[in-house]
C-alpha positions as CSV (number, residue, x, y, z in Angstrom):
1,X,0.0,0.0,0.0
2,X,1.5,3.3,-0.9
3,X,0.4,6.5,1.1
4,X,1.4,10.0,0.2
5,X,5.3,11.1,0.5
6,X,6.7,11.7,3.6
7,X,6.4,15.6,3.4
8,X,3.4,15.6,3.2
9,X,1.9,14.2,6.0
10,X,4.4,16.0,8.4
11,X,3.2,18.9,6.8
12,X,-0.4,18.2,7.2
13,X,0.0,16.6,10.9
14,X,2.6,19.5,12.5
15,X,5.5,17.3,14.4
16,X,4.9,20.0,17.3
17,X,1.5,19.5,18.1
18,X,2.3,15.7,18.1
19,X,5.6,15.7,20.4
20,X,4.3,18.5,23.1
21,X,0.8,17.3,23.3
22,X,1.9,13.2,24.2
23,X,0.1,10.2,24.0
24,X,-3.2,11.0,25.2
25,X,-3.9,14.3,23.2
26,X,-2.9,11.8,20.3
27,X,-5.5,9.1,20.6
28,X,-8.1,11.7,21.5
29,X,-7.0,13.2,18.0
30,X,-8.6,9.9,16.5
31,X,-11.6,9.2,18.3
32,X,-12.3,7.2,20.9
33,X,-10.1,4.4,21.9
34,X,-10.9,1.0,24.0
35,X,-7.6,1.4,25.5
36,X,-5.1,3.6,26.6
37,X,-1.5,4.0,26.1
38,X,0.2,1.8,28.9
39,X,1.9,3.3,32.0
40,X,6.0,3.1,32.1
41,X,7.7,0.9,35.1
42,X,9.7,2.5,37.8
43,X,12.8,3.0,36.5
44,X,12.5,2.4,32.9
45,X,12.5,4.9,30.2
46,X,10.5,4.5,27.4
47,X,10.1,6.3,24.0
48,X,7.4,5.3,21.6
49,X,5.8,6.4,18.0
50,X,3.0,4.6,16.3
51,X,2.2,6.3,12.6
52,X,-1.3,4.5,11.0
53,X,-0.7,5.0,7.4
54,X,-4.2,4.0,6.4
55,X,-5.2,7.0,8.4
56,X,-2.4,8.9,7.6
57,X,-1.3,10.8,11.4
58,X,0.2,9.4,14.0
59,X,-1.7,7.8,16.6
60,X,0.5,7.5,19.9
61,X,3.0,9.3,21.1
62,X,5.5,9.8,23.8
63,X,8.4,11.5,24.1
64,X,9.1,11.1,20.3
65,X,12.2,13.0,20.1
66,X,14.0,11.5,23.0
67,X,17.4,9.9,22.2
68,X,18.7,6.7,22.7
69,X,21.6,4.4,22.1
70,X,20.6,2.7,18.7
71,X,22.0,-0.7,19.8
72,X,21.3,-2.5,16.2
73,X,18.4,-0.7,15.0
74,X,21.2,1.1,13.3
75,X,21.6,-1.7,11.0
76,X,18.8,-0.4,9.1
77,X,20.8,2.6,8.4
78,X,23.7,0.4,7.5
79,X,21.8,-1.8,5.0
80,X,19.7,1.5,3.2
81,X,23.4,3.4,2.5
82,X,24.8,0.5,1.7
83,X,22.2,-0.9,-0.7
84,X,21.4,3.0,-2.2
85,X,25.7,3.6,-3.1
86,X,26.2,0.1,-5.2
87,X,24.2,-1.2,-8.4
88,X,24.8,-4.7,-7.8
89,X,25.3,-6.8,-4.6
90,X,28.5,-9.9,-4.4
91,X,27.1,-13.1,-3.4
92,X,28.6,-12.9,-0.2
93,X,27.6,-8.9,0.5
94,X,24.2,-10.5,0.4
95,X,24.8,-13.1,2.9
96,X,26.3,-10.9,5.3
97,X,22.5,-8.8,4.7
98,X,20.2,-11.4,5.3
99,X,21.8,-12.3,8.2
100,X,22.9,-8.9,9.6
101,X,18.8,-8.0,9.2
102,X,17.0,-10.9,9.6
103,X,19.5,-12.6,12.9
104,X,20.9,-9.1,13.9
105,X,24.4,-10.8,13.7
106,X,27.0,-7.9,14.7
107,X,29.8,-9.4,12.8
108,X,28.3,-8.8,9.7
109,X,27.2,-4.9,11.0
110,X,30.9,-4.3,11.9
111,X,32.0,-5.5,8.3
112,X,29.9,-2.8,6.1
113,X,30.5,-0.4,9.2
114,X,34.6,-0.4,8.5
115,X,34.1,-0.7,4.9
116,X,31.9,1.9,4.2
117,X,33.1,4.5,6.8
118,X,32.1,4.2,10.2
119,X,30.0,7.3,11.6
120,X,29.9,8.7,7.6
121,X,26.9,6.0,7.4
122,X,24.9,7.9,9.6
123,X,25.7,11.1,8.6
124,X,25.1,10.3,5.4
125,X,21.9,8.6,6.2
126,X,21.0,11.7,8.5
127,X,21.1,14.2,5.6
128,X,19.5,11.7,3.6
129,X,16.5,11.1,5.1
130,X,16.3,14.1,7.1
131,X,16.6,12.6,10.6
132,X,17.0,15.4,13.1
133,X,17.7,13.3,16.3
134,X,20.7,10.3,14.7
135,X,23.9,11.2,15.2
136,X,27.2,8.8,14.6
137,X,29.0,7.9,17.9
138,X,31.3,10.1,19.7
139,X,34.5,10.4,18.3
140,X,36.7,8.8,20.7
141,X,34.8,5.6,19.7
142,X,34.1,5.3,15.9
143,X,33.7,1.9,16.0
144,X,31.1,1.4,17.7
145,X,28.1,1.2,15.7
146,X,25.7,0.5,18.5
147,X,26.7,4.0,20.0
148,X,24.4,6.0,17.3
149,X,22.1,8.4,18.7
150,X,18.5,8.4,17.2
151,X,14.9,8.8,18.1
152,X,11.9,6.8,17.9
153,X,10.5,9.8,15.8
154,X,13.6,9.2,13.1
155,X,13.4,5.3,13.3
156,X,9.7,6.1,12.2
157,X,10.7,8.1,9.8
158,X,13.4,5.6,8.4
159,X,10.6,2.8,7.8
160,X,8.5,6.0,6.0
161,X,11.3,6.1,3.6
162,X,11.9,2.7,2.7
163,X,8.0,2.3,2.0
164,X,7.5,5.6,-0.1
165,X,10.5,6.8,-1.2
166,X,13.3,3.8,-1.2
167,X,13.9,2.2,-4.8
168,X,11.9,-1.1,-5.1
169,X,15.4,-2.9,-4.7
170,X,16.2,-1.5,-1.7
171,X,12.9,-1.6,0.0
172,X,12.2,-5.1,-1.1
173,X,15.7,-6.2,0.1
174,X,15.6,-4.6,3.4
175,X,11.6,-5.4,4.6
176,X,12.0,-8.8,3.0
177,X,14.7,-10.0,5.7
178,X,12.9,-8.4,8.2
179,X,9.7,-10.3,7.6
180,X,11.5,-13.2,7.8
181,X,13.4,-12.4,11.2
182,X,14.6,-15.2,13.0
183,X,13.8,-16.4,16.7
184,X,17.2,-16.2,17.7
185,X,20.1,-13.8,17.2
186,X,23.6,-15.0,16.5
187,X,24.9,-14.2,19.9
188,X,22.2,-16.5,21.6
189,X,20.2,-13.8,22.6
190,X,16.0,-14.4,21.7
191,X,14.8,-11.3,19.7
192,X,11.5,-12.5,19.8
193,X,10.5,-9.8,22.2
194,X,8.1,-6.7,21.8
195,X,6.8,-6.6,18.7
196,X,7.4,-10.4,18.2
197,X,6.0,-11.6,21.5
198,X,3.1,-8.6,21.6
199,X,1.6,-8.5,18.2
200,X,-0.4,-10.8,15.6
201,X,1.3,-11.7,12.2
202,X,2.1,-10.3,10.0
203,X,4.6,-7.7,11.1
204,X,8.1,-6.8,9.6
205,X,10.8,-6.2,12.9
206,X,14.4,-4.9,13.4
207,X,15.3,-5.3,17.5
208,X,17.9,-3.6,19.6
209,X,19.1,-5.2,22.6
210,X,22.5,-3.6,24.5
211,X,24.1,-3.8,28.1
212,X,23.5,-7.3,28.4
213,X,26.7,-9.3,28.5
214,X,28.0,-11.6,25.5
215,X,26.3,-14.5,26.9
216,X,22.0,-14.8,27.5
217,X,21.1,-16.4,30.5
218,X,19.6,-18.8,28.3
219,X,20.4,-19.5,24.9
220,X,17.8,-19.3,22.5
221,X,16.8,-22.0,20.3
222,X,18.3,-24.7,19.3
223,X,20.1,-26.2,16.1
224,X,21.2,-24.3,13.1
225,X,17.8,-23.1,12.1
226,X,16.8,-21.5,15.0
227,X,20.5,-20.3,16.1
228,X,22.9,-19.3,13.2
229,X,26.3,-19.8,13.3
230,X,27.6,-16.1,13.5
231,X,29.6,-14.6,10.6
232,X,33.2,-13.1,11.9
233,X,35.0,-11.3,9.1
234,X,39.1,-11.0,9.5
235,X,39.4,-8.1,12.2
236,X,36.1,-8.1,13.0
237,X,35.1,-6.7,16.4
238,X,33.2,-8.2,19.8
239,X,30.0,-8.1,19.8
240,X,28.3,-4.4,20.5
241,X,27.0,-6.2,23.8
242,X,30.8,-6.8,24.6
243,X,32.2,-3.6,23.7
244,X,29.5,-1.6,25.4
245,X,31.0,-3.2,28.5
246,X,34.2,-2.2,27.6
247,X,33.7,1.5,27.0
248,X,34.2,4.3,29.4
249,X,32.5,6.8,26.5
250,X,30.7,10.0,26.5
251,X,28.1,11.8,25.0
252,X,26.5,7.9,25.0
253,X,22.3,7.7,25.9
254,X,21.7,6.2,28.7
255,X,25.6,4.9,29.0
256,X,25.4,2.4,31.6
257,X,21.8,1.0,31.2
258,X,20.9,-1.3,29.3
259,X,18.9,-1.0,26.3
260,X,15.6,-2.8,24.8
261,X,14.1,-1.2,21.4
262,X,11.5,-3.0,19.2
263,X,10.9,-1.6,16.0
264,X,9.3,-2.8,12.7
265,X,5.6,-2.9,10.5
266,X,2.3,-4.0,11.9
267,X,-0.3,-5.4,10.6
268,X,-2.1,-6.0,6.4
269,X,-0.4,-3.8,4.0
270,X,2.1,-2.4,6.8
271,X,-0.6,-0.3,8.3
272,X,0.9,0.5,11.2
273,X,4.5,1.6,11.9
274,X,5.6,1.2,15.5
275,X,9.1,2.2,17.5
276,X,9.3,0.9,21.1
277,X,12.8,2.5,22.5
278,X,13.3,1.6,26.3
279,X,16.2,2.1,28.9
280,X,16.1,0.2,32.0
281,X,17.5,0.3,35.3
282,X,21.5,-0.2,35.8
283,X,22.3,-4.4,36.3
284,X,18.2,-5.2,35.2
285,X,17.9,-8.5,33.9
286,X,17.7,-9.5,30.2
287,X,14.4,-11.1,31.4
288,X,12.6,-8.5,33.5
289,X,13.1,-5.9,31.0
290,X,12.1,-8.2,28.3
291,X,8.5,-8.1,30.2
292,X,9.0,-4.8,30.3
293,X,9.2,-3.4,26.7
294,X,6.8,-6.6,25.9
295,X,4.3,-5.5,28.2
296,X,4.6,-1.8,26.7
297,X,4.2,-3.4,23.0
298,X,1.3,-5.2,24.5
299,X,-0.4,-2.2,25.9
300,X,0.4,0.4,23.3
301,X,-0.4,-2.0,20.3
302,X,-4.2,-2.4,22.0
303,X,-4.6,1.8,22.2
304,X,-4.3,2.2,18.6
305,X,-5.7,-0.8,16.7
């Protein structure tokens, strides 16, 4: 389903009104609802934006232009400059894709990342399609991907782009892996939360997870299938999980907590496009704040459909 271009609904639905009023003015903006947006733990911080493109306004909203560590929702970024700058793709480019999007395997991230020029992806990308809150990690850590700064409001806006504007190469590339995203990410971690866990098929989803360790507490899956073997190029770095514990950084969100972000399409003909960004409190479990930002899915996801 295509909608009218991106401009034009921010220009007809004024981002100000949206962001200042928050997430009740926004569901009274369309009518009654059965439910209402759901209430934030203690000591979590949560960002969210849901856009109904049959509608054509956004339909819940809090704190929209909040930043946060990108963790690998950045990897959409990666895959649209990488995908937009070449004609054709090498067999093996394409491998490192499917499983970068669909497995959220960081070896493959950090491979385009150093090729293509760190923190330029995102600048590039920011310019691009005009996203006024993603910004390349500080300089005293270049490589480290999972360090970009963005906003549920211009992860929103990224999905916007690859559905109206994006070359039917790149948008059918990209969304295709993430319809297909796997149970399990390379590094053991399940990425079936959020979205995954909270919402009916179909739905198209790129996670986030950071501030966890290298190792789950239980590893997801089991067998090749569910758990793919992870793709380490020559120099390759650790995993972001294992260089976010690493770091002593500034300028980071939320440096120190850990990070949960659910983000993809919802629904027949990609009605709905939802980003859940969360922050939770310093040494929270993987599983606690997995209830958390599922609960939150759960909630939010039953205000606006």
């Amino acid at each position: 389903m295509r909608t009218k271009p991106w401009a034009a609904v921010v220009a007809a639905v004024p981002l100000a009104a949206v962001c200042v009023a928050g997430p009740s003015a926004a569901a009274a903006s369309s009518g009654p609802r059965t439910a209402q947006p759901p209430a934030v733990p203690a000591g979590t911080t949560a960002s969210w934006l849901v856009y109904d493109r049959k509608a054509g306004k956004f339909v819940a909203t809090r704190n929209a232009h909040r930043k946060f560590r990108s963790a690998s929702v950045v990897k959409l970024l990666i895959a649209i400059d990488y995908l937009e700058r070449r004609k054709t793709v090498p067999a093996n480019d394409a491998r490192l894709l499917k499983v970068m999007l669909r497995s959220s395997d960081d070896h493959a991230a950090t491979t385009f990342w150093n090729r293509d020029g760190k923190g330029a992806i995102v600048e590039r990308m920011a310019r691009r399609l005009g996203l006024s809150d993603t910004a390349p990690p500080p300089a005293s850590k270049p490589g480290f991907w999972g360090y970009t700064s963005l906003s549920a409001y211009d992860i929103v806006r990224t999905y916007r782009y690859l559905l109206d504007t994006a070359a039917p190469r790149v948008r059918d590339t990209i969304l295709g892996h993430l319809r297909n995203s796997t149970p399990c990410g390379t590094d053991g971690f399940d990425q079936y939360f959020g979205i995954p866990r909270a919402v009916p098929k179909p739905w198209a989803v790129k996670q986030g997870w950071s501030g966890f360790g290298d190792v789950p507490p239980t590893k997801c899956g089991t067998g090749a299938a569910a758990n793919p073997v992870p793709l380490r190029a020559p120099g390759a770095d650790l995993s972001i999980s294992g260089v976010a514990s690493r770091a002593t950084g500034s300028g980071v969100p939320d440096y120190g907590r850990p990070v949960l972000h659910t983000t993809g399409l919802l629904g027949k003909d990609d009605r709905f496009i939802m980003a859940v960004l969360t922050a939770h409190p310093a040494g929270g479990t993987w599983s606690s704040s997995v209830k958390r930002v599922t609960q939150l899915t759960q909630g939010l996801y039953r205000s606006v459909s």
